[in-house]
Structure formats: C-alpha cells, structure tokens
C-alpha positions in Angstrom: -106.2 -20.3 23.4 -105.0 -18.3 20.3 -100.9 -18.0 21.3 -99.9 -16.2 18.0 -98.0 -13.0 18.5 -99.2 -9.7 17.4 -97.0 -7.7 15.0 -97.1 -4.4 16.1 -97.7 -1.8 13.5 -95.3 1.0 15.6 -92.4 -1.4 17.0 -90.0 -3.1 14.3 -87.1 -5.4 14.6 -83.5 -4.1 14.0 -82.5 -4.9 10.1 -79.4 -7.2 9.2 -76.7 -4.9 8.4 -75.5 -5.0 4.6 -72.7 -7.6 4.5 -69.8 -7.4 2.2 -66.9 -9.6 1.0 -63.8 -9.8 0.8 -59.9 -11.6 1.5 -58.1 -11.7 4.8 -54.8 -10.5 3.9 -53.3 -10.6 7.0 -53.9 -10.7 11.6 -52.4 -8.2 13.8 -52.1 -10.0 17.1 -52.6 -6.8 19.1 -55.5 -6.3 18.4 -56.2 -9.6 17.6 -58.2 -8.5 14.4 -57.7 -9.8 10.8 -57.4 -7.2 8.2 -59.6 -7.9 4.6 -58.6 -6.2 1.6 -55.4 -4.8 3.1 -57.9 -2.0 4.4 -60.3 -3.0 7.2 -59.5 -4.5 10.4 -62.3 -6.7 11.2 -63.0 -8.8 14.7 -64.8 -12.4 14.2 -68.5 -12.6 15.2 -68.9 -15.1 18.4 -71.1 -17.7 16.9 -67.6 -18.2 14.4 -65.8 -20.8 15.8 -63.6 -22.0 12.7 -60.4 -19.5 13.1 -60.0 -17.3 9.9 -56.6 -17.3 8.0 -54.9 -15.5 5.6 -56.5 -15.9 2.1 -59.9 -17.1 3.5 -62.6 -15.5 1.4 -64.9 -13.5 4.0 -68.1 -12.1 4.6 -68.3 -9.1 6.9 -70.6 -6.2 8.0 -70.5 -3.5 9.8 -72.4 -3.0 13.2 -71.8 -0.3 16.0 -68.7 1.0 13.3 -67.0 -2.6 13.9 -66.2 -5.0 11.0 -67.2 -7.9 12.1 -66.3 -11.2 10.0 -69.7 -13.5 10.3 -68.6 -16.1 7.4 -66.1 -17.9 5.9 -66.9 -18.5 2.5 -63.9 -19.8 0.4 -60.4 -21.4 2.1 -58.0 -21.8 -1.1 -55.0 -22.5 1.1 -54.5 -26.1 2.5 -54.4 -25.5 6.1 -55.6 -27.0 9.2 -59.1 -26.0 9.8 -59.7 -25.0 13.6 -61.9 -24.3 16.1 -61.2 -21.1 18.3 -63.5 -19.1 20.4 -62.0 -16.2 23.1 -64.9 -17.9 25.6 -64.9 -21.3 27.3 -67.0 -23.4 25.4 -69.6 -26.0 26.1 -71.4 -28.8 23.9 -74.7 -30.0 25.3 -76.4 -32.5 23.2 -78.0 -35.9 23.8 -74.8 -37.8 22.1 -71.6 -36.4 20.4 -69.2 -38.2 18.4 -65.9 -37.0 16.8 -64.9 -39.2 14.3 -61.3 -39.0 12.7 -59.6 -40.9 9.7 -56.5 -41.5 10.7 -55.8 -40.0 14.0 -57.0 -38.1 16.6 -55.0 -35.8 19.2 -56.3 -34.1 22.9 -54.1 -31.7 24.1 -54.6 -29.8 27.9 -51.8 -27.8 28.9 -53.2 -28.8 32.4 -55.7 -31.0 33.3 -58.3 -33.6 31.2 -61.4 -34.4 32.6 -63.5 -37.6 32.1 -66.3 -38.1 34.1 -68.8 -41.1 33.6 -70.6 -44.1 35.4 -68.8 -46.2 32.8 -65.7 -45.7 30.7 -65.1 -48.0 27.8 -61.9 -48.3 25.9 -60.9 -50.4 22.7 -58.1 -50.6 21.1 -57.0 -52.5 18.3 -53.1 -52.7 18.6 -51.3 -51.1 21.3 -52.5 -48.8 24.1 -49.5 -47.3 26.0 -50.0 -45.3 29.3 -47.1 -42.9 30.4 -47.2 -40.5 33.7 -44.4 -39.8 36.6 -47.1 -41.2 38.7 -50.0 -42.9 37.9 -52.2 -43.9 40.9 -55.1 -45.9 40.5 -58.2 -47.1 42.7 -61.0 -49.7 42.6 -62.8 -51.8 44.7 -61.9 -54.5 43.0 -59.3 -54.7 39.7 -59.4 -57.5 37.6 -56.4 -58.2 34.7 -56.3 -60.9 32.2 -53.5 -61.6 29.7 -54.4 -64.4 26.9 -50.3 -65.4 26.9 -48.0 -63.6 28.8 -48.7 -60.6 32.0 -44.9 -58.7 32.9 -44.7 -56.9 35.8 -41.1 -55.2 36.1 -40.0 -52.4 38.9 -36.9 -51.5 40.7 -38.8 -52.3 43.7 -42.4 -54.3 44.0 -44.7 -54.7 46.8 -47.3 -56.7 46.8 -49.4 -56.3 50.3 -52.9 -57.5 51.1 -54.4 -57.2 54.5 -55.6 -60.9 54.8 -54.8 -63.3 51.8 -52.0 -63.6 48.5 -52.8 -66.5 46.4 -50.0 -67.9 43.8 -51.4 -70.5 41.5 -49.7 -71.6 38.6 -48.1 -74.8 37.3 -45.0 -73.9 37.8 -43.3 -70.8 40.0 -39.8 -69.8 39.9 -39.0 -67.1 42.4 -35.1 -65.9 42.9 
C-alpha cells in the first residue's frame, strides 16, 4: 500500500511570516504586551513558555497585523528565568524529573495535588511538616525512631477499639 501524500500542484501551505529582531524595552500590563524597540507592542506566541523581560533580545513576526514574540534569543540581565503561560498547563510524558542545585520551591495559592499508588519521600536532614490541621488516614501506620520518638500536646488521646500495648523497660507516667 503506497501511503505517501500527494503534493498538490494548485493547493500550497501558508509561508512563515518574515521574522525580525529586536530588545524588549519595556511591558504594559494592560495590555499585557511587551513593547521591542520602544516602538512595537508585541503579544508572546503560546508555544513560549519562558516569560520575556526587559532587555531580552527577541525574535518576532508579524501575523494577522499582530507582533507576536516566538523567541528569545539573548537574556543579558541576570534574572530569574520563568515559566508563564495565560493557559493551564499539562506535562504528559512517560517520566519527568526536575532537578534543582540547591533548592527547590512549590508554591499553590490554594491547593497541591499528589496522586499516586506509592509516594516516597527522602530526606537527608530535617523534614518539618506545618498545617492548623493536619489529618491523616491509613489502615495501618507504622513509626520507628532509631533513639528517641516525642509526642507533646496540650491534650492527647490515645483510643483503640480493642487493644493498647505499652512495652518498654521502663515507663514513667505522671
């Protein structure tokens, strides 16, 4: 079966648009377009996820009589490089991994999400777990301490439905 695609001598696809360079010089919020060259106001393409900033080194074209910003060329500045899109965004892929040097930060404004038939965490030092509430559920919840386990409340219960087992050498209670 010959699958190759005919090229049809009438129909042709649409050409790239000419693109152009050029520096951000500044970002009117409004809008939300960055202006290059202190002339053109310019809105970023979609497939741009790294967020222009001033002095970034640009290319552009122009389709439908829109500047759009498709590239980033050249950052002199030292700034933050980040990821912004105007759409929720989605990775798919078989395995991801974000890998920082020295220290990595999540931020939600509302609600984080992890959902998995098995969540591992390692930590080398100190891992420190802070809420008003924190509520959690198992069917069964085992904790080990290699030398010393604190519990310390205002107020502790400790209720079980049909056994509480206290083994040590020595307890002190009062």
């Amino acid at each position: 079966m010959n699958s190759s695609l005919k090229i049809s001598q009438y129909l042709h696809p649409t050409p790239m648009p000419e693109n152009y360079i050029g520096v951000i010089t500044r970002f009117d919020p409004q809008q939300y377009r960055w202006e290059i060259n202190q002339n053109f106001l310019a809105q970023v393409a979609t497939s741009l996820l790294v967020k222009p900033e001033i002095g970034d080194l640009v290319a552009f074209i122009i389709y439908q009589e829109e500047y759009i910003i498709t590239q980033i060329l050249q950052r002199t500045s030292a700034v933050r490089t980040t990821l912004q899109s105007q759409d929720e965004m989605c990775w798919i892929a078989p395995k991801v991994s974000i890998q920082a040097q020295d220290e990595l930060e999540m931020v939600a404004f509302n609600t984080v999400s992890i959902t998995s038939n098995n969540l591992l965490q390692s930590v080398r030092e100190t891992s420190l777990q802070q809420a008003q509430t924190l509520i959690q559920h198992a069917a069964q919840v085992s904790m080990t301490a290699d030398e010393v386990m604190n519990l310390t409340a205002k107020q502790q219960m400790l209720i079980a439905e049909e056994e509480v087992r206290i083994d040590g050498e020595r307890i002190n209670m009062g």
